[in-house]
C-alpha positions in Angstrom: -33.7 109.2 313.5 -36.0 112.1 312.5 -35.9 113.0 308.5 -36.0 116.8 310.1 -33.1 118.9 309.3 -31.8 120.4 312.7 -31.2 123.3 313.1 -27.6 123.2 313.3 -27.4 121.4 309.9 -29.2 124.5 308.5 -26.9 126.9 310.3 -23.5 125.1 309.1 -24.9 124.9 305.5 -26.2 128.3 305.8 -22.7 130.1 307.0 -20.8 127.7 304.3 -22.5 129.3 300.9 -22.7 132.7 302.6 -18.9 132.4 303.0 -18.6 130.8 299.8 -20.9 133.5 298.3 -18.6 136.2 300.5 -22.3 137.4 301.9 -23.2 139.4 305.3 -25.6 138.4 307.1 -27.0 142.0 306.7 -26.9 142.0 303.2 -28.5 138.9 303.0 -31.2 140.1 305.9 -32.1 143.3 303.2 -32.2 140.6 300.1 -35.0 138.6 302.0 -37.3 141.2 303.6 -36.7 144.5 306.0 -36.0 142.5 308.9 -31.7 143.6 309.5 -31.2 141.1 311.2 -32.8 138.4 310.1 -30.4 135.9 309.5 -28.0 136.9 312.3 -30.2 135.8 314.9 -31.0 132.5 312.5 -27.1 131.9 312.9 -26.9 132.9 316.4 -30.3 132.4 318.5 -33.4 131.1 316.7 -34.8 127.6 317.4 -36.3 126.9 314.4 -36.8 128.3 310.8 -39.7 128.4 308.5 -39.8 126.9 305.2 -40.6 129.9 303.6 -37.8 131.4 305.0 -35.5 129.0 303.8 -36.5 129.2 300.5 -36.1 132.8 300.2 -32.9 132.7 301.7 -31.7 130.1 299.1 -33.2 132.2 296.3 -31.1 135.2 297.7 -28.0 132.9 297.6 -28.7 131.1 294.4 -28.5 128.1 295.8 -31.0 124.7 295.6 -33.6 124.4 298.8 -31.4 121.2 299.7 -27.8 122.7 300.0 -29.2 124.3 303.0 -31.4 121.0 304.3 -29.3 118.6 303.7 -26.5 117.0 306.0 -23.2 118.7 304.9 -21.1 115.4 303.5 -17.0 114.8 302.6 -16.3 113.1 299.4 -14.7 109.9 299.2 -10.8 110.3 297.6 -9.8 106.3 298.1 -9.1 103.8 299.8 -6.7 102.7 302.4 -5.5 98.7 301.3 -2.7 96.2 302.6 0.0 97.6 305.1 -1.8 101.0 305.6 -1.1 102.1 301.9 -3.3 104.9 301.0 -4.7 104.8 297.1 -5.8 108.1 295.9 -8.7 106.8 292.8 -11.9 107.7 291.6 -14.6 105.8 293.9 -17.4 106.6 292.1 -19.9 109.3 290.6 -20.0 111.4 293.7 -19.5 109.5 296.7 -19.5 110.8 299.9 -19.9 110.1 303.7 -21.6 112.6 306.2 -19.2 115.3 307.8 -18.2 115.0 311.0 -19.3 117.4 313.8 -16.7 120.1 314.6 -13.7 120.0 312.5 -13.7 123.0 310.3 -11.8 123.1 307.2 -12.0 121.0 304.0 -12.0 117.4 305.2 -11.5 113.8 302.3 -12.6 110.6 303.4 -10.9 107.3 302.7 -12.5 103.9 303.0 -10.7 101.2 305.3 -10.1 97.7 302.6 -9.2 94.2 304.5 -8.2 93.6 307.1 -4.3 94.6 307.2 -5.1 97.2 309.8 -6.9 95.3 312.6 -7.7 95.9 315.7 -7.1 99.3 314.6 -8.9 99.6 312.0 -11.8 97.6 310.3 -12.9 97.3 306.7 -15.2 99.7 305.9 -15.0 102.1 308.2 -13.9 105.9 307.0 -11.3 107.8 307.9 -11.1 111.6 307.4 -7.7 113.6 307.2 -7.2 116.9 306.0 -4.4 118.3 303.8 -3.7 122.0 304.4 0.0 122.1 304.8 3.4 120.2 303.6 6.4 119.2 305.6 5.3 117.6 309.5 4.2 119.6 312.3 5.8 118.3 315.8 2.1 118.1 317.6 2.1 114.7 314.8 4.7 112.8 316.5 3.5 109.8 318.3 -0.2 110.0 316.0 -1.7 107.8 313.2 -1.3 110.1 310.3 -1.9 110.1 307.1 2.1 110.3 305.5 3.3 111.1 301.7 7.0 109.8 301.6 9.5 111.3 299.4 9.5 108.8 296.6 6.0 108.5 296.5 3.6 106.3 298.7 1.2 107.4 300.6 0.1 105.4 304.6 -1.8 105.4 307.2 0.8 104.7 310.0 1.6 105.6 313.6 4.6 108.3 312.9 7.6 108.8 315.4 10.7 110.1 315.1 13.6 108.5 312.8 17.2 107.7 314.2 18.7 110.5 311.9 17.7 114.2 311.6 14.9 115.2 309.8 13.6 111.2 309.1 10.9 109.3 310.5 9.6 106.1 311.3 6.5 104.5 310.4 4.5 102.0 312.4 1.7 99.6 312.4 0.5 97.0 314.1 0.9 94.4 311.4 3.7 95.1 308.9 7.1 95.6 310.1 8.3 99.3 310.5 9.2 101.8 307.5 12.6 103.0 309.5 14.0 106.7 308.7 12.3 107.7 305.8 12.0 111.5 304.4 8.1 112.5 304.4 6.6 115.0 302.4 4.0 115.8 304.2 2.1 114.4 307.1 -1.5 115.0 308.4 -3.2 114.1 311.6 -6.1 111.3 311.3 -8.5 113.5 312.5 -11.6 111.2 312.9 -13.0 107.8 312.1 -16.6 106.3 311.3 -17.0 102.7 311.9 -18.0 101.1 309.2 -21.3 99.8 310.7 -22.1 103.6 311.9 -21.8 104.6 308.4 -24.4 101.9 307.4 -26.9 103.7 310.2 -26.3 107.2 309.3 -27.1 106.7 305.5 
């Protein structure tokens, strides 16, 4: 792998702190030279960039050289252990895994413990979920989600429908099923890493 940033990296980390910085591309254009439209056609058209550029451009923002180099990345929230049970704890000073490409949105990554969760899953590898909303959205039904019961766990589990209203089940392929349980909220798995993949990619 080239140690080049793509262009694509630049333009994802570029549109994330001008959104966070609630910037036009105009505006930001004028702050960097007399060129309008400078960084619209960056965002929309331009192959390349050059380092000059950049570094005005993160002057202008107030924002290090690297936040618009670098690889955007998800930090690391937990781990998933025995039975699919999701444990929300402080990995570490920082940790993170690379995003992956084209979910937008704020993504958390947890990392895959044992082996409770083969062939499925596989220690080490990282799943992402997102949590944007409570309750269950029917488009889940019949997809490995991430699940926060009522009384308090949290899996990773296959989720279908419960024999009474409003309930759920919970499967797996190696723990028996959680029948009819009320869920708090439930979010789509919405990619994986393999473990080994990660190990390439850092």
């Amino acid at each position: 792998m080239s140690d080049e940033p793509d262009i694509e990296t630049i333009r994802s980390n570029l549109r994330a702190v001008m959104k966070a910085r609630d910037v036009k591309p105009t505006t930001l254009s004028l702050r960097v030279g007399k060129n309008r439209t400078l960084v619209k056609d960056l965002l929309e058209k331009s192959k390349d960039i050059q380092i000059g550029t950049l570094s005005k451009l993160s002057s202008a923002l107030d924002v290090p050289l690297a936040d618009l180099l670098a690889a955007p990345r998800v930090s690391v929230v937990g781990y998933i252990g025995a039975g699919g049970e999701i444990i929300f704890e402080d990995m570490g000073h920082e940790d993170s895994v690379l995003r992956p490409p084209g979910i937008s949105g704020t993504l958390i990554a947890l990392i895959v413990r044992g082996s409770s969760m083969l062939p499925r899953y596989r220690e080490g590898d990282i799943i992402y979920i997102q949590r944007e909303h409570d309750g269950v959205l029917p488009e889940y039904v019949g997809e490995d989600c991430a699940v926060r019961l009522s009384t308090g766990e949290t899996y990773i589990k296959q989720l279908i429908k419960g024999s009474e209203e409003g309930r759920f089940t919970l499967l797996s392929l190696n723990a028996p099923p959680i029948e009819n349980v009320e869920i708090e909220w439930a979010t789509i798995v919405r990619f994986v890493l393999p473990g080994a993949s990660r190990r390439l990619l850092s």
